[in-house]
C-alpha positions in Angstrom: 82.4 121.5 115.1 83.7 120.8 118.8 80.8 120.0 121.0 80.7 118.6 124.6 77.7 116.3 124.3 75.8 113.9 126.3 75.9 110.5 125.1 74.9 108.4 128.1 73.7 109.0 131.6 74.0 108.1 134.8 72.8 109.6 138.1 76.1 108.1 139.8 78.6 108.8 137.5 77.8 111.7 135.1 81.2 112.5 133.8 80.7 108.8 132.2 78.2 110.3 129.4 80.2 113.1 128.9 81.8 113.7 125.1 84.0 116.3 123.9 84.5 115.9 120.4 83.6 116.1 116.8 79.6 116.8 116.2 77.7 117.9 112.8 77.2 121.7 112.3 74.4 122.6 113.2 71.7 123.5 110.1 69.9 126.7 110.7 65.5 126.3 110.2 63.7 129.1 108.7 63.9 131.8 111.0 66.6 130.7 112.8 70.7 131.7 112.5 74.3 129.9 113.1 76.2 131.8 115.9 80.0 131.7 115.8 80.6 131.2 119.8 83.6 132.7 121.1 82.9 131.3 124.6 80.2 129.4 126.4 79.9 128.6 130.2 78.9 125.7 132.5 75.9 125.3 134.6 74.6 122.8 137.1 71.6 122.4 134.4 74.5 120.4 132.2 75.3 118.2 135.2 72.1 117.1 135.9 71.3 116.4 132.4 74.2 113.9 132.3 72.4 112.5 135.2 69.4 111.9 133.3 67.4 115.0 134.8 65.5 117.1 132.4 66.9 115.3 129.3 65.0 112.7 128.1 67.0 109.8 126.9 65.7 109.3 123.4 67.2 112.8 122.7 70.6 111.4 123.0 73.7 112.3 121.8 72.3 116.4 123.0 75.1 119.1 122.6 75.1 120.5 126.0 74.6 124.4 127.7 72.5 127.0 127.7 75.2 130.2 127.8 76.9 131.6 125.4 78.3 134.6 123.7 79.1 135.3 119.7 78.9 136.4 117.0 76.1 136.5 114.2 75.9 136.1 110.4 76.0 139.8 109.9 79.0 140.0 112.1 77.4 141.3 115.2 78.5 140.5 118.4 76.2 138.9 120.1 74.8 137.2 123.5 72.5 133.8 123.2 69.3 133.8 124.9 68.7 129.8 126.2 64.9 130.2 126.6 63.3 128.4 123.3 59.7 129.4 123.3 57.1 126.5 121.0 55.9 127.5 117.8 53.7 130.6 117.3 54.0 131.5 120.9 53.1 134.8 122.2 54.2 137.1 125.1 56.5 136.2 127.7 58.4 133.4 126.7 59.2 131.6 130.1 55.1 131.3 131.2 54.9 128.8 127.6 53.9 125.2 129.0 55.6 123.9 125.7 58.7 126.2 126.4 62.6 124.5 126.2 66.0 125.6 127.4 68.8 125.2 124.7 70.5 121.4 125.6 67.0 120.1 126.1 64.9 119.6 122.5 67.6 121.8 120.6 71.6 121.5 120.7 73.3 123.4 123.3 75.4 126.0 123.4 78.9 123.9 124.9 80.5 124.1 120.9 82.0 126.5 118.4 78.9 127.0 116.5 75.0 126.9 117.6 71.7 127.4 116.1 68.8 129.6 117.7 66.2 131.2 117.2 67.4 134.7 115.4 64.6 136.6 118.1 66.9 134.9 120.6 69.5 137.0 119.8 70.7 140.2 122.2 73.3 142.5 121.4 76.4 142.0 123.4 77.4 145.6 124.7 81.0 146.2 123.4 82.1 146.8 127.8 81.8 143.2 128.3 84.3 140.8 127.7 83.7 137.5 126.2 84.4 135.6 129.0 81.7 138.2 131.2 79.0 138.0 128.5 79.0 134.4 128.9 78.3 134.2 132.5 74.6 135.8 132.1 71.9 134.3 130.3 71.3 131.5 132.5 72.2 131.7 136.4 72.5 135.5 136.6 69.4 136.1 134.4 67.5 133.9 136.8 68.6 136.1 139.6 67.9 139.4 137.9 64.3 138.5 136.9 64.1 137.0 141.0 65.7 139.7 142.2 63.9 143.0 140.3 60.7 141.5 138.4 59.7 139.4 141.2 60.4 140.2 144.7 59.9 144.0 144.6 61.4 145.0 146.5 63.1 148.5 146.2 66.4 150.4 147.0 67.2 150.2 150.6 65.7 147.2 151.5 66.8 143.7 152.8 66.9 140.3 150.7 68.0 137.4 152.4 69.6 134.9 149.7 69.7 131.3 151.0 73.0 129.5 150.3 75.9 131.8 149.4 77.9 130.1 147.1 75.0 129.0 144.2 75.6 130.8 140.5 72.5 132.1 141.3 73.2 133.1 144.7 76.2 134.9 143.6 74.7 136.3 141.2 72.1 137.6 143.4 74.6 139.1 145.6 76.0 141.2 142.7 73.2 142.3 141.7 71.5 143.5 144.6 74.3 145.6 146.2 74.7 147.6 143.0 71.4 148.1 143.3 71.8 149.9 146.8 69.7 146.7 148.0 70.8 145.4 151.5 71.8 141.7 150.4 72.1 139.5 153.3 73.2 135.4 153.1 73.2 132.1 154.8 75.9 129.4 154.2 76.8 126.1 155.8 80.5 126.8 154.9 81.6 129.9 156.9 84.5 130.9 154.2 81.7 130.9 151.8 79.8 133.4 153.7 82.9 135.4 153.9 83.2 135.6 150.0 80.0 136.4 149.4 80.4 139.7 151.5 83.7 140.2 149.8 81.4 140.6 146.2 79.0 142.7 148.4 77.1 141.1 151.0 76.2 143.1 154.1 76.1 140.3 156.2 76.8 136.5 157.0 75.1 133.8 158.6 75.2 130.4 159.6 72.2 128.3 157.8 69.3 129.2 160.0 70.9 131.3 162.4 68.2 133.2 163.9 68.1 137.0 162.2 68.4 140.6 164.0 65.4 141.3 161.7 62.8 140.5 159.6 63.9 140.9 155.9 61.3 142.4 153.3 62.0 139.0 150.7 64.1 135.8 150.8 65.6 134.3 147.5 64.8 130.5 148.1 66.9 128.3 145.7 67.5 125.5 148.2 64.3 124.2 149.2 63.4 122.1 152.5 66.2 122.4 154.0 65.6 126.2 154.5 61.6 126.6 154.0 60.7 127.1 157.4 64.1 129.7 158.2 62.7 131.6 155.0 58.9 131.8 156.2 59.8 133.1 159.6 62.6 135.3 157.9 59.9 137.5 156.2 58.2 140.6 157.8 54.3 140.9 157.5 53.8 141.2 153.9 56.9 139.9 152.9 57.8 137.6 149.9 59.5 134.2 149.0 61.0 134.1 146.1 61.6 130.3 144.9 63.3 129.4 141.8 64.8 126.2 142.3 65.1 123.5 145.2 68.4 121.7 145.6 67.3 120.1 148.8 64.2 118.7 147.8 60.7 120.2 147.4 59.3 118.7 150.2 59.5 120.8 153.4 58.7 119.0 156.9 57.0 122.1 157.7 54.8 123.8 155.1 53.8 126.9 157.5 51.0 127.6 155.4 49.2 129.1 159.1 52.4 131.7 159.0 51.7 132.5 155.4 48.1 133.5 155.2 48.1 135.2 158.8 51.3 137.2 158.0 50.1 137.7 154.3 53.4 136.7 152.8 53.9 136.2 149.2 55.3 133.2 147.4 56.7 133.5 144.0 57.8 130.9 141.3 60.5 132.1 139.2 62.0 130.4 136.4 64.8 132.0 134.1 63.7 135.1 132.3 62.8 136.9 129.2 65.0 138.4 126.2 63.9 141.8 127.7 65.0 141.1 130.9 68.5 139.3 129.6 69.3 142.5 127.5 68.2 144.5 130.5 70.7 142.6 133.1 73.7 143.4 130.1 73.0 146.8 130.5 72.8 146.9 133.9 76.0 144.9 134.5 78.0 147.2 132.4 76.4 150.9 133.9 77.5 149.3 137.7 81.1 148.6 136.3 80.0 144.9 137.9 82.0 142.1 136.7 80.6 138.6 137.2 82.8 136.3 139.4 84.4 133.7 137.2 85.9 130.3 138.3 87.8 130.0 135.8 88.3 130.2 131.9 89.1 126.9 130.1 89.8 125.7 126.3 86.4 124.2 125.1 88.4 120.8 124.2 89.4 120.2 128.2 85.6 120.9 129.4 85.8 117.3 130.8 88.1 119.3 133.7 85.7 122.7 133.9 83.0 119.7 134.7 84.8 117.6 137.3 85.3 120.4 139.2 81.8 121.3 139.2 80.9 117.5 139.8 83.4 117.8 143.0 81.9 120.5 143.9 84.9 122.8 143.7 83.5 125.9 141.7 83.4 129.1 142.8 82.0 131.4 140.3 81.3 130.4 136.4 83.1 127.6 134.3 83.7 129.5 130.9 85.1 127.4 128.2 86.9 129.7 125.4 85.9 128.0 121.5 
């Protein structure tokens, strides 16, 4: 099969470990099936991998990805859930200490065929395209399980989502207006803030730009850099919602006096469930929303989908057609 795989890494030059070519078929355990992909997309997840994040080397060569969309032995169509819980594990799958994403003990989903788990498996509703279908299980099902497990907060309230341009922050932005939730956004880049209230942002700002008003959460993907704007962001009561930290996970300024006295809430968030990805499918198609794409590219040129993510030049997903 055609795979893009890591076969080296390198913190400085990731594209260096990066193979598309020729790989095995993939040999499905008991209990587990071969999906047919029709397309699979890119995430930052990959890129740090090839940087020797999260990917241990003795795992090399490691198919690469954790989204995907196709179809099943039976012939169903079909949308690949990257959350691989351990052996015999029960209940929500992303609280398992021992759990994996696909690319990271298993082969990824950056190929024409994969193997998974057949529980892993959630029906692909027949609205999507295969292009849209690919864009969820990983950045967008992060924000949906952020955005309406985790922060609760309800119609006609106010998010503040740090960093506009992030898959997960675009994501976020989609989700939360359909939702008739008041999404608001912070950016460094000020055409970036203006896209993100082109999907559906109510409003703009520069990256800790004082706000007119206290929000009721904040979705915190960057980290230190905007800790201390999130904390005083939040009304009494409020909640932080943190699922990843691009800037580093060491604040200057911990304000733990701010979060006890105002009684804010800080939630970890990591991924979701098979529930909640079939959920988010459903949703997507009953708001008529369509997932912004970066572009669509022949799995055999991924070296290009990834360079432009290395330069920092995507807007949107990476899907790669098989």
């Amino acid at each position: 099969m055609l795979a893009a795989s890591a076969v080296s890494q390198s913190a400085a030059d990731p594209l260096s470990g990066l193979e598309v070519g020729e790989r095995p078929d993939p040999q499905a355990r008991e209990g587990w099936v071969v999906v047919d992909l029709r397309t699979c997309a890119l995430n930052h997840h990959d890129v740090w991998s090839l940087r020797g994040v999260g990917l241990a080397p003795d795992r090399l060569p490691m198919v690469l990805g954790c989204d995907a969309a196709g179809v099943d032995p039976e012939g169903n169509e079909v949308i690949v859930h990257a959350v691989v819980p351990s052996d015999g594990w029960q209940g929500d799958e992303t609280l398992d200490p021992r759990r994996t994403l696909l690319s990271e003990l298993h082969d990824g989903t950056l190929a024409t065929k994969v193997a998974v788990p057949r529980a892993n498996l959630v029906p692909k509703p027949a609205e999507l395209s295969w292009e849209q279908a690919a864009c969820l299980p990983t950045a967008w099902l992060t924000a949906y399980r952020m955005l309406f497990t985790n922060s609760q907060v309800q119609p006609g309230g106010t998010v503040l989502v740090q960093g506009a341009a992030g898959g997960v922050a675009t994501a976020l932005v989609q989700l939360g207006a359909s939702a008739g939730i008041r999404v608001w956004v912070t950016s460094r880049d000020e055409a970036k803030g203006e896209q993100a209230v082109a999907l559906g942002a109510d409003r703009a700002f520069a990256s800790g730009e004082r706000l007119p008003e206290r929000v009721d959460a904040v979705m915190e993907t960057v980290g230190a850099a905007t800790w201390s704007h999130s904390v005083n962001a939040l009304r009494p009561g409020g909640t932080i919602v943190i699922s990843g930290a691009t800037s580093g996970d060491a604040p200057a300024k911990a304000e733990l006096t701010k979060i006890f006295f105002k009684q804010l809430r800080v939630i970890g968030s990591t991924m979701g469930t098979r529930e909640e990805l079939e959920r988010l499918a459903n949703f997507v198609v009953a708001q008529g929303i369509e997932p912004l794409i970066d572009s669509v590219i022949p799995l055999a040129d991924a070296r290009d989908g990834f360079a432009r993510m290395v330069d920092g030049q995507v807007t949107g997903k990476v899907v790669f057609t098989t």
